[in-house]
N, C-alpha and C positions, 0 to 999 in steps of 0.2 A: 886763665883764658876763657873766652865766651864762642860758644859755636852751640848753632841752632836752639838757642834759648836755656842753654845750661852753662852753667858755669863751672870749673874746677876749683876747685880752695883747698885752703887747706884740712877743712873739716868735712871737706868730699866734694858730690857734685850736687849742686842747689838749682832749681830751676830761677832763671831771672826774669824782669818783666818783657815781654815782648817787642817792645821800642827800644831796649835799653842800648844805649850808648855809653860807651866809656869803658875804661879797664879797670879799677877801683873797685870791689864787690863789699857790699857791708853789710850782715846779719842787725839788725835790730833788734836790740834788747826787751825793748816792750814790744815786740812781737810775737820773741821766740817762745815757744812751748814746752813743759818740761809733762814728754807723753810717754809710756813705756813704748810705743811703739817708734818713738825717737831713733834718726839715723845715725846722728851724734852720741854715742856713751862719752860720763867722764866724769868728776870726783869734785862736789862743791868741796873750793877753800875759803870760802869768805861769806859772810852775811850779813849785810848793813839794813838796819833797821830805818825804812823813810815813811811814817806814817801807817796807811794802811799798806803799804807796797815793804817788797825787802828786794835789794837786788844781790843776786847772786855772783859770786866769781865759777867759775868754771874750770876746771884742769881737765885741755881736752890732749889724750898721750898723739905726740909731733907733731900741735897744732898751738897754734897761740890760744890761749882761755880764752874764753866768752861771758859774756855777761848776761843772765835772765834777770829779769821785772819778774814777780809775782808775788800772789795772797799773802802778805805775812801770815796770815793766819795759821797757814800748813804750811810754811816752807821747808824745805827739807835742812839740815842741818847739815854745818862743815864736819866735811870724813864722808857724807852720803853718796852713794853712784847714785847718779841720773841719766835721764837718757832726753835729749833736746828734737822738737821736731822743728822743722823751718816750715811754714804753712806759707801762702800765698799771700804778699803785702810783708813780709821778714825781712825781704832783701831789696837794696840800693845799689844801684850801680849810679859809680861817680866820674868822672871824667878821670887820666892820667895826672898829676901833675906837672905833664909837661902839656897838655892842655889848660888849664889855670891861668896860664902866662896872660 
């Protein structure tokens, strides 16, 4: 649910954009942040290699995973805790799909 510019998820509450319409909330992967001071903890399972980028699976405990973009260069490796931050421009709000119709 959305009230007064925040959102609840399952990965907690995320600020959403200021117009947003709709009940669908979607974290963006190349947005998201892997910052210690992240409000999200959780446990890379997966690391695919796409160029200079690698994206991340995420295991976040009684939340669906998440997926990060970042540096191959550093990426942190499956088994690693991380900690995600949602920064301003991470999050989509989409309409219901019983708005879609």
């Amino acid at each position: 649910s959305i009230t007064d510019g925040v959102a609840s998820t399952p990965w907690g509450k995320v600020a959403v954009p200021k117009r947003a319409a709709g009940q669908v909330v979607m974290l963006r992967a190349d947005r998201l942040l892997l910052r210690p001071e992240g409000t999200i903890a959780g446990t890379v399972t997966e690391r695919l290699f796409r160029g200079s980028q690698a994206v991340l699976q995420i295991a976040v405990d009684g939340a669906p995973p998440l997926q990060v973009e970042v540096a191959a260069h550093d990426s942190p490796h499956p088994s690693d805790p991380v900690r995600v931050a949602v920064p301003d421009g991470a999050v989509s709000v989409l309409p219901a799909d019983d708005d879609l119709a």
